[in-house]
Steps between C-alpha positions, in 0.01 A plus 500: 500500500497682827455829321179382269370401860497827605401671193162261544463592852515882436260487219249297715571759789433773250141299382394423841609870616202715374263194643632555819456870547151464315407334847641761682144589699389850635251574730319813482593593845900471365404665109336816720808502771728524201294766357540703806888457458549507189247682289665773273213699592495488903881605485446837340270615764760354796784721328328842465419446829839454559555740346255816637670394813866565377323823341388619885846426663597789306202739548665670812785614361608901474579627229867568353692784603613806237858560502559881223766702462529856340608827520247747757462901387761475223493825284428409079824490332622829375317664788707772664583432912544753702656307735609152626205391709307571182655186326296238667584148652443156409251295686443192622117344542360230641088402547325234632075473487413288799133364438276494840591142626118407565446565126728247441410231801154531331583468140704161618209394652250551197747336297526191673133465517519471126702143521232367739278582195682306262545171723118555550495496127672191471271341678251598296633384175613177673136442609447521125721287340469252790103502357664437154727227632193324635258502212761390284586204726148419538411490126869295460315265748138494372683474126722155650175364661316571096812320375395186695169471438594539100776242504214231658266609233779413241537209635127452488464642175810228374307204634179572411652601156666143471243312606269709209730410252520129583090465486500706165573183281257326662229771487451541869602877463503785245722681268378830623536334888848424420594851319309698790737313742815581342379845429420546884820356606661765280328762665661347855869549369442815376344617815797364666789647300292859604527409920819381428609822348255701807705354721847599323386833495352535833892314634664821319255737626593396828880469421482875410358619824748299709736679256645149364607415142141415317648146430578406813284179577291429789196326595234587713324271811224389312341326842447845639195577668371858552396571818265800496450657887316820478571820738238499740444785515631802218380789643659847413680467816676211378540570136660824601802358682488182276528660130859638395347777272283621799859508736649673141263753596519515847889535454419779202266669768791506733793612222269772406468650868822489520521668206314772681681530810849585223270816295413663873857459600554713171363767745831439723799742441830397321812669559839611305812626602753682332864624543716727307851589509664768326875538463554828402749650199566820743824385699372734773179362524390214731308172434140533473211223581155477444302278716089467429206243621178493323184267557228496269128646618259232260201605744537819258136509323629457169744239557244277750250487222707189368536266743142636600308360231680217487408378813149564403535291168656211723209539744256420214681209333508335860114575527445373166705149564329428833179500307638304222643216752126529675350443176687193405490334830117544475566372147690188582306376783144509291738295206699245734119434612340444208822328368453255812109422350647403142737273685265315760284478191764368255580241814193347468481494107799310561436253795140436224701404226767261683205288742220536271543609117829360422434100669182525348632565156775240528293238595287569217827434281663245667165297443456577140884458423456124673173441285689589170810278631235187524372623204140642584520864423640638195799742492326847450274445782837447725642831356234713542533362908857582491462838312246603767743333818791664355311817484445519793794414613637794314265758652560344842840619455450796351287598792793381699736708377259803518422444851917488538517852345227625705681393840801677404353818413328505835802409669655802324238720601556419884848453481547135577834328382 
């Protein structure tokens, strides 16, 4: 008995499980946090940063030595010797290049300017797919708030389709009134089993850029309320410290004159030294050494042409991105400005429809639905108000949703989390 107990409690627990985490609730300020940990994405541009940097720990070493050994002035076998000292010795060699040490101090640095450039890159593609996070959220949350307003005009649809039905016999309403309100209240549930599945897919969109399983339920807060606070001022000044692809290039701008300062240390010396020791085959003959130090000359005309012009081609790429970044700050201040316009316009589209056209158009249906409850206004009159009301409803939130979208791009625009 005790064991069919808890086989029912375990197979409620497993009923009442995926209810439970269907209610587990995310903000959007949690879904983007996660993001930032988790996204597959983000983590690829923290390890080749990591990366370049265990790269540059590296760039001052020398290179190997050169260990030989051989035979020195050995006569070609079958070669007659005329004596002993003619036979040669063996030898013993070692070398070591020794690069000029501010070559290499310089090359480190260059190189770690090029992981400051990837973290600046992460911040650019987290300012995107935190964008992306948002708009999806948003339409999950204009698609919820379209969800309620269809289930009450099921509901409306249901008793106004009852109460159609019931006056039919008595020929107080229509065959065509009572068809047109079962057709319409089709048209409801089908328009809810597509936001129903909007809102699945928008839940796995989101689930893939907090790098979650797909299935993995949540819901959002559906009682969020945007709160839209503009930058007072986004001025090129403030867009250029502001904007992660702007510090990209900044941080570019910097890698690349570092870059510079490693081709003119090209024009710096390097060095090699070399020993030799010969043991030779005479008996009578004494160990020999060889002992040499070289350096390079690379100011040499036809050696400095190299690191010559490529200084020159560096110079130009820097001129060329310091007009580029000019061009889109210019760029993004005359958008985040007209931007602002479609949203202080969109505002008041908005703040019409909810104290003026909306009221207005409910009234208008509340009044004819009471007139065809007591009987005084027949049943397509009452649709054709609710067709209109719901309408409008509709385009209210439509217009809701694009105002949403337009907030976000502007807050990607001036960098706002």
């Amino acid at each position: 008995m005790s064991s069919i107990k808890k086989s029912i409690l375990v197979f409620v627990s497993l009923l009442s499980a995926p209810a439970a985490f269907s209610q587990n609730i995310l903000s959007l300020d949690s879904i983007i946090a996660r993001i930032d940990q988790q996204n597959a994405n983000l983590r690829a541009y923290t390890s080749r940063a990591q990366s370049q940097v265990a790269k540059s720990q590296g760039s001052t070493a020398q290179m190997a030595p050169m260990i030989g050994a051989g035979t020195w002035m050995t006569p070609y076998p079958g070669t007659k010797v005329m004596d002993e000292t003619d036979k040669g010795a063996w030898m013993l060699s070692a070398e070591q290049d020794i690069t000029n040490p501010a070559k290499l101090r310089r090359k480190q640095a260059y190189e770690n300017s090029l992981a400051a450039v990837e973290l600046e890159g992460r911040n650019v593609a987290l300012n995107d797919v935190r964008t992306q996070a948002k708009k999806l959220y948003y339409g999950w949350l204009v698609a919820s708030k379209k969800m309620s307003v269809l289930k009450e005009n099921e509901r409306i649809l249901t008793t106004l389709n009852k109460l159609a039905k019931i006056r039919y016999p008595y020929n107080k309403a229509t065959l065509s009134s009572v068809y047109s309100a079962e057709g319409r209240l089709a048209e409801v549930q089908n328009m809810q089993l597509m936001t129903e599945a909007d809102m699945r897919k928008k839940m796995y969109q989101l689930n893939t850029l907090m790098n979650r399983p797909a299935s993995s339920a949540f819901a959002i807060d559906t009682a969020y309320q945007l709160k839209f606070i503009p930058v007072a001022v986004a001025d090129t000044a403030y867009l250029s410290s502001a904007k992660s692809v702007v510090r990209q290039m900044d941080k570019n701008i910097s890698s690349m004159n570092l870059n510079i300062d490693a081709m003119k240390a090209e024009a710096k010396p390097d060095f090699r030294l070399r020993l030799d020791n010969m043991f030779n085959r005479a008996p009578m003959m004494p160990t020999q050494f060889t002992a040499m130090a070289m350096v390079s000359i690379p100011i040499a005309p036809w050696s400095s042409k190299m690191y010559k012009s490529g200084v020159k081609s560096m110079q130009y790429s820097i001129e060329a991105m310091r007009n580029e970044r000019q061009a889109m700050l210019i760029e993004t201040e005359n958008m985040v400005a007209s931007m602002l316009t479609d949203i202080t316009t969109m505002q008041r589209r908005l703040k019409n429809f909810e104290q003026k056209i909306l009221p207005a158009l409910q009234k208008s249906f509340d009044a004819n639905r009471i007139a065809y409850e007591e009987n005084t206004l027949a049943l397509p009159q009452v649709m054709t108000s609710w067709e209109t009301y719901n309408m409008n409803r509709m385009n209210y939130l439509d217009e809701l949703q694009a105002y949403y979208l337009m907030t976000a791009d502007y807050e990607k625009e001036i960098e706002k989390n």
